[in-house]
N, C-alpha and C positions, 0 to 999 in steps of 0.2 A: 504494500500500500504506500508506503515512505517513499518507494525506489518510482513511483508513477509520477511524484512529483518532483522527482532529479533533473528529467529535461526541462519545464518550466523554472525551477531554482538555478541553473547551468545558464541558463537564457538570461535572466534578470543579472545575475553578475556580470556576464558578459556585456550588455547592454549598459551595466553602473561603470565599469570598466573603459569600454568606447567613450565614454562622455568625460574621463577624468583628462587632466593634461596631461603629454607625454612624460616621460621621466628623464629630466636634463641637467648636468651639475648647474651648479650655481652662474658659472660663467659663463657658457652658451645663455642661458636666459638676460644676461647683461649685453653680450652682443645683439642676443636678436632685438630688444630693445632698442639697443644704438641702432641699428640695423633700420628699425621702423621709423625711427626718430629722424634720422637721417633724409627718408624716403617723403616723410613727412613735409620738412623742411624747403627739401629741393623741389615740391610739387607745390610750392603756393606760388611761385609765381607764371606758372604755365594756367593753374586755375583761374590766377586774378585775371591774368587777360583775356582767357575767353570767356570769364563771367561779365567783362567791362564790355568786350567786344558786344557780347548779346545782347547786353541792355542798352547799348546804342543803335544799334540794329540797322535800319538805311543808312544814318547817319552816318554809323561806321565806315560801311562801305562806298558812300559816296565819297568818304575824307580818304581812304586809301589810292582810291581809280581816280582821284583829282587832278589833274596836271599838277598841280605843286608839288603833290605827294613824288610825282611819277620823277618830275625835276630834281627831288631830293634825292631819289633813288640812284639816279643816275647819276650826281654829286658824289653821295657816297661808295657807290662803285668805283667810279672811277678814281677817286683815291685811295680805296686802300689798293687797286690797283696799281697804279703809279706809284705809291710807295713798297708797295711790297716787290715792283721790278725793280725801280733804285736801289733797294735794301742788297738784292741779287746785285746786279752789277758793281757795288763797293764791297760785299761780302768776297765775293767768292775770289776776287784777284788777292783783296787784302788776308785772307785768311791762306791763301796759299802762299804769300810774298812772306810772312810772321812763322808760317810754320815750316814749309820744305825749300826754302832758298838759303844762301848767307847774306843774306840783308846785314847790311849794320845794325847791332844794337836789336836784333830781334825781341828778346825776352823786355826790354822797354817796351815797346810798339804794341805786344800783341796786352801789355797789362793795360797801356792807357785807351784800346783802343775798345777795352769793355768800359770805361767808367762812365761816359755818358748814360749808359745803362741807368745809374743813380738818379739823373737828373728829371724830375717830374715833367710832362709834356710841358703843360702848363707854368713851368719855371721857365723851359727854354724860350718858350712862344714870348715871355714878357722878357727876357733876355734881348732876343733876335728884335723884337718888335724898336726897343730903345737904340738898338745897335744902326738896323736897316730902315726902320717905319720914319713917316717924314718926321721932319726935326729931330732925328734923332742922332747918336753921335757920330756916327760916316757923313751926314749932310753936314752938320755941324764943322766936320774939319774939311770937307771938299771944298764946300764953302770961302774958308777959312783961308786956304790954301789956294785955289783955285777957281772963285768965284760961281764956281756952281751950285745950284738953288736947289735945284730937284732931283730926285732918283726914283726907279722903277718903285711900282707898289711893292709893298712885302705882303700885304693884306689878299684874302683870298686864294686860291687854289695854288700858286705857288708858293706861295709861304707856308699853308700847309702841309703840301710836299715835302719843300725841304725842310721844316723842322722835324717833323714826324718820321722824316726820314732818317735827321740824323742821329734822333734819339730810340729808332727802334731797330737800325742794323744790327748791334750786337744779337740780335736774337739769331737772324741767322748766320752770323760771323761765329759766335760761338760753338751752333751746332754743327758748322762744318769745318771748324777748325778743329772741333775733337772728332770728326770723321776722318780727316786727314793725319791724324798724328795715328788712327787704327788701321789705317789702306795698307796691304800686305805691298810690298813694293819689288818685287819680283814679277809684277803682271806690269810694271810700267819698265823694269830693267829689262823683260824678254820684249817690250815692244820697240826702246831703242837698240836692242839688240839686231831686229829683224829690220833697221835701217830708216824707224821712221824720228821723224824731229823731235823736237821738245814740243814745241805749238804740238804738234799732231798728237803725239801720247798724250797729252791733257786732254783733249777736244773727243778723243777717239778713247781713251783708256780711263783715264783719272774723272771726268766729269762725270760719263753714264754713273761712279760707284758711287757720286756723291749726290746722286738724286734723293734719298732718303732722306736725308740733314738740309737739304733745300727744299724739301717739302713740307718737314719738319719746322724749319724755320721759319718758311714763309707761310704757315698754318698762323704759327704764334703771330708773327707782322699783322696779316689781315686783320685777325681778332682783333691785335690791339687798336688799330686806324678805327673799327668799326666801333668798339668800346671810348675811345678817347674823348674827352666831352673840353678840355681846360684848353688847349691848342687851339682847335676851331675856334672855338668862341672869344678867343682872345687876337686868333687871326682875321675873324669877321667869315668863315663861313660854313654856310648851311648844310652841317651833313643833321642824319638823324639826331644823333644825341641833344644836339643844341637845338633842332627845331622841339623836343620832346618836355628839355629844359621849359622852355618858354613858354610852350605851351601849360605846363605844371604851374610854374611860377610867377608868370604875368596874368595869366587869362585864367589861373588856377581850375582848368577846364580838363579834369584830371581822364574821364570817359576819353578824349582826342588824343590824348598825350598816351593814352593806355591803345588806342589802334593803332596809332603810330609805331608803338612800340612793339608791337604785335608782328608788323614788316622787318624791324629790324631783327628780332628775331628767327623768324623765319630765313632771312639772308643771311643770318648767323651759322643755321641746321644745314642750308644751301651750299655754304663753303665747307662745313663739316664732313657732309658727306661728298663732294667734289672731290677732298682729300683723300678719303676713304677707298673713292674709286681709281685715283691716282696712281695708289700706291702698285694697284695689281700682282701679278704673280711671280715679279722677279724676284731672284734671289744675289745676296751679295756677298754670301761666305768668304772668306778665304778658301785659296786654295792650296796653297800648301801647308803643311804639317808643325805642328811646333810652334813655340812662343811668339810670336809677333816683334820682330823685329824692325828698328826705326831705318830709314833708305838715306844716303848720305844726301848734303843740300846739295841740290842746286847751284849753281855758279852763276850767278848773272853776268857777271865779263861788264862790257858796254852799259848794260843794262841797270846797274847797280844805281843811277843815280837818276833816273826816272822812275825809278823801284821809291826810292827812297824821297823821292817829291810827291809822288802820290800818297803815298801811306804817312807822311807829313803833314800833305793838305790837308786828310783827311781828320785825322788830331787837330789841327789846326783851327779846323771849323767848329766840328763836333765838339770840342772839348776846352781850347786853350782860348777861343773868342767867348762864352760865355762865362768859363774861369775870369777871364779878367774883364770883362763887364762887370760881373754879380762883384768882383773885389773895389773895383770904381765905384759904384751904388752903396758897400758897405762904408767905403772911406766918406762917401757923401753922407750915408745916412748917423754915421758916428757924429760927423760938422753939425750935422742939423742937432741932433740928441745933445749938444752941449751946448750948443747957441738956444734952445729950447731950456735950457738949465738956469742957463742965467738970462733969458726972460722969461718972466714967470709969464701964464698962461697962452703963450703962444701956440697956434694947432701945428704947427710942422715941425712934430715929435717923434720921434721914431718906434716909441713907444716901449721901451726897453723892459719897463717894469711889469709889463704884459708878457711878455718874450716867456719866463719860466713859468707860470700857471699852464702856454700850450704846450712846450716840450714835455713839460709833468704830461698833460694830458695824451700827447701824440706816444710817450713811450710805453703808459702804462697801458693806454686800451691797444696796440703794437703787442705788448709784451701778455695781456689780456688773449688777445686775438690768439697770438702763436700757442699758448701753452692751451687753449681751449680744441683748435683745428688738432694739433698733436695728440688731444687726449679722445680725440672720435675718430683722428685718422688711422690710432694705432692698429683697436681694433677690427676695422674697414681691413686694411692692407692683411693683416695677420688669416682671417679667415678666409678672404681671396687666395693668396696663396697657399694655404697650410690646408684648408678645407674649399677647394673651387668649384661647389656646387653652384646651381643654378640661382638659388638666393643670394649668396654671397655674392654673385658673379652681377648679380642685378642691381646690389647695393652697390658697387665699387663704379658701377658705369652709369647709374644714375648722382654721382657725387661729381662730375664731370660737364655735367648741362651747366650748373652755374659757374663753371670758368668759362662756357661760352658766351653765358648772360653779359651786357653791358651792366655795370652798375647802376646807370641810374634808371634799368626796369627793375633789378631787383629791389632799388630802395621804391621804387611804387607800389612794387606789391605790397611789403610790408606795410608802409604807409598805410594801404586800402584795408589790410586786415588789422592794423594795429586800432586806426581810427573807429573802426565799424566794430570790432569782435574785442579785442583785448586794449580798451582805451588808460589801462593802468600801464601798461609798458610803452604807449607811446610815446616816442621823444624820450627814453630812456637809456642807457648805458648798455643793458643786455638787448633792446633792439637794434641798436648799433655794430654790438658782437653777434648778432645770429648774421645781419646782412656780410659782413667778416667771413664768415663762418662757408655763408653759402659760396662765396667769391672765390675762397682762399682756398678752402679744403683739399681740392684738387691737388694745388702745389705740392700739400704735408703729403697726403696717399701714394703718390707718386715717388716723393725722392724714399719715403721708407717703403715703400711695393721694392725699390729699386734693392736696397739693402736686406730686404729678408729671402730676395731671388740669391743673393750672395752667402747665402747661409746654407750649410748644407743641414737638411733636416735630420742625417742619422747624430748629428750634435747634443739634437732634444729627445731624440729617442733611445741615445745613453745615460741622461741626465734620467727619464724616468726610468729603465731597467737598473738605476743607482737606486729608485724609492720615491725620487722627488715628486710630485704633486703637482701637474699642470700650472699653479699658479706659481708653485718653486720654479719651475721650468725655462718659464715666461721673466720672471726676477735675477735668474743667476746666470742663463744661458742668451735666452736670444735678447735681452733687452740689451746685453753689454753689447751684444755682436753690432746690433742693427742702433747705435747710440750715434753714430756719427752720420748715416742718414736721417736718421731722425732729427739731430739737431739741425744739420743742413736745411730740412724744411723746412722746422720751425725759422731758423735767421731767414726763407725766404718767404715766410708770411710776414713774418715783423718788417720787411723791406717794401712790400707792397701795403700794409694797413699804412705802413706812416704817409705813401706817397697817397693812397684813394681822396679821390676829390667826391665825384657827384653820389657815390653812398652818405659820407658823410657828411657834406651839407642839405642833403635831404631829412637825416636821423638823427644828429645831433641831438643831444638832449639841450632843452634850454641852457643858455650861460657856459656851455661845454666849446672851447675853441681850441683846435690844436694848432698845429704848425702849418698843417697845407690849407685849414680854412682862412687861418690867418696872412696866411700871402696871397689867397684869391682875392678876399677883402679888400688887399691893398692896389693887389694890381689890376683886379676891375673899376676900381676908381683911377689909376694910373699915379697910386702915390709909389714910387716905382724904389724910391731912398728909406720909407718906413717897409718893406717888402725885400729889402737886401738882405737883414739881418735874419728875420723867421727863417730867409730863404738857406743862405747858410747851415745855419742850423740844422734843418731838414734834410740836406745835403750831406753833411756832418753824420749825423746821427746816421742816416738811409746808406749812406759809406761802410759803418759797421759792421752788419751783417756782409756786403758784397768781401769784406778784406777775411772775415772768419772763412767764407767758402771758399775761396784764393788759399789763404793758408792749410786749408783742410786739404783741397788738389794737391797741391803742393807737396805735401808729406804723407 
């Protein structure tokens, strides 16, 4: 009689069973969290704008298919176009002149020839603009010297060119200058072997291998031209970002500014997968066996001193003309800060006593930012690689949309959810760190993805046949390993929070000024001597981090 009710009793367990949670240590239920949180995060701003798009509705789509819109579009193409083929043709001559010639003085060239890297779009643009823009100090001594009045516009499409340009080469100077320091060089010794020139083995040998690092690089360029918001608008023109601005913030007609943004985005996904399809199916191994050995330089003979005027100019421009500008504006703006001292309330102050409330500010939310993206990134990377299921594999590649985002649709989003849903953290410090968060992430994931690929896993899986405990594992083994990625990352988010403009004058808490709002301040007024010194600073500080990764290579 008991045993009749076995199969009903066997069913109800079963059933109590099915409905309980799975059985997971403690630490997978921490990831998967981070896990959702993450997914969470990166999806408010793909939601905000097709919930803005739909509740504009015609509207929307009339403000997209407008000629204006359509004019923008083609503004904005065609620069980052333009810049990201400039960026090529100073990359690739310079990055091979710095690494496989005997250039004079190599190891100078190829250091100074990343630091522009530091200098914020928006500093150069108010640098170039005092240097080249009329009345500024080239008219002033041409003038001076030779009675001339006028010079070309800087204003407009080639001004943003060239500064854009000269502040976003390193990206891909970088990435194929560490391409060419890895080229096995025995497929360019068996090509002049086989009688062909030096020209010819680059063109025919050396360039197909450096497709990768030029596709690579000018992935990053584009983004950044299409992301850039401080340049254009201080060079006077109309790509997205600055029409989105203004729409936000004059006409505060957030719905327009939210379709608008809606296109650049889209153009964002556009280039993304353009790259994707790019890449295709080659392959670029080495082919011979064994360590990787470096190919003797180059000799340029004749050549050595055309070599060495270009890769001059180009320091020249990029680096040594807005060095000693930003040093002229600081020696100005120090004159005015003490001629302000001894008259009292005069406005042409340079404001010095403001100066350390933003650097306090600019390094702790910096220093906020990094240690916060490192402590979501760990996990991300950790279970991608060690565990690459389909989940994991889904969080790590949705952590990646918002380094495609421009910043200032991320700061909309939030904006639209802060103001409507969560009006306690709007204009707060931790809204400012998620927009951070969502920007930056990418960076941390990637250099430590990089570092735990370097590890070999039977490392961790002696550490536990010793006894150790997953979380010993993670403490004693791989975190020493993978330290020096990780901190790499971390110095490359604190390098990009100090420099972001349009997140944080959109989220800023009240009364909160750091260092880069502080020099927009000045230089969208055109106080150009109270704007030396923050800028500095900025500079100063954003230099930090680039010398710790420099030394980190290095050793």
């Amino acid at each position: 009689m008991l045993n009749s009710f076995a199969p009903l009793t066997q069913l109800r367990q079963t059933s109590r069973r099915s409905w309980q949670l799975p059985t997971m240590p403690w630490y997978r239920w921490a990831f998967l969290l981070v896990g959702l949180g993450i997914i969470s995060l990166m999806l408010l701003t793909p939601i905000y704008l097709l919930v803005r798009a739909a509740e504009t509705g015609a509207a929307a789509r009339e403000l997209i298919f407008s000629t204006r819109t359509l004019a923008t579009l083609g503004r904005t193409v065609g620069l980052s176009a333009g810049v990201t083929l400039a960026t090529i043709a100073i990359s690739v001559p310079l990055a091979w002149l710095t690494t496989c010639t005997d250039l004079p003085g190599r190891r100078f060239w190829s250091i100074s020839a990343t630091l522009p890297l530091v200098i914020p779009s928006y500093v150069a643009a108010y640098l170039f603009v005092t240097v080249f823009g009329p009345k500024g100090l080239l008219q002033e001594l041409l003038s001076a010297l030779f009675g001339i009045e006028s010079i070309p516009e800087i204003y407009g499409f080639p001004g943003a060119l060239l500064v854009l340009t000269l502040i976003s080469y390193p990206y891909t100077y970088l990435s194929v200058r560490a391409a060419l320091r890895r080229l096995d060089p025995s497929q360019a010794e068996a090509a002049r072997s086989l009688g062909l020139s030096g020209w010819a083995t680059f063109w025919r040998i050396t360039l197909p291998q450096l497709r990768p690092a030029l596709v690579a690089g000018s992935l990053l360029v584009s983004l950044y031209v299409l992301r850039d918001f401080g340049a254009v608008t201080m060079l006077r023109y109309n790509t997205f970002t600055r029409i989105i601005y203004v729409q936000y913030n004059s006409l505060f007609d957030r719905a327009q500014a939210a379709a608008l943004a809606l296109i650049l985005v889209v153009l964002t996904v556009s280039i993304l997968l353009l790259e994707r399809r790019s890449r295709g199916r080659a392959r670029y191994e080495r082919l011979s066996a064994g360590a990787a050995r470096q190919a003797r330089p180059v000799a340029l003979g004749k050549w050595r001193w055309p070599a060495l005027f270009f890769v001059g100019s180009v320091v020249l421009v990029a680096l040594i003309i807005p060095a000693g500008t930003l040093t002229y504006w600081v020696i100005r703006g120090l004159r005015q800060d003490f001629v302000a001292n001894a008259l009292a309330g005069s406005a042409n102050v340079s404001q010095l006593d403001a100066l350390w409330p933003a650097a306090w500010n600019s390094l702790s939310a910096g220093f906020l930012a990094a240690v916060l993206t490192l402590l979501l990134a760990l996990p991300v990377a950790i279970m991608a690689v060690r565990r690459p299921n389909r989940w994991n594999q889904l969080v790590e590649q949705i952590t990646y949309t918002g380094f495609a985002l421009p910043g200032i649709v991320i700061a909309l989003a939030l904006v639209f959810f802060g103001a409507r849903y969560l009006p306690g953290l709007y204009q707060t410090l931790p809204m400012l760190l998620a927009a951070y968060v969502i920007l930056f992430l990418p960076q941390a994931i990637g250099s430590t993805r990089a570092s735990l690929l370097q590890v070999s896993p039977s490392l961790e899986e002696a550490g536990r046949s010793l006894g150790y405990k997953p979380a010993e594992v993670l403490r004693r083994i791989t975190l020493p390993l993978v330290s020096p990625g990780v901190l790499a990352g971390g110095a490359l988010v604190f390098l990009t929070v100090m420099k972001e403009l349009p997140a944080t004058l959109l989220l800023s808490p009240l009364g909160f000024t750091s260092l880069a709002t502080m020099v927009w301040s000045n230089i969208s007024e055109a106080f150009f001597a109270q704007a030396a010194i923050p800028t500095l600073l900025l500079i100063l500080l954003s230099s930090l981090p680039l010398a710790y990764m420099t030394i980190k290579e290095k050793h």
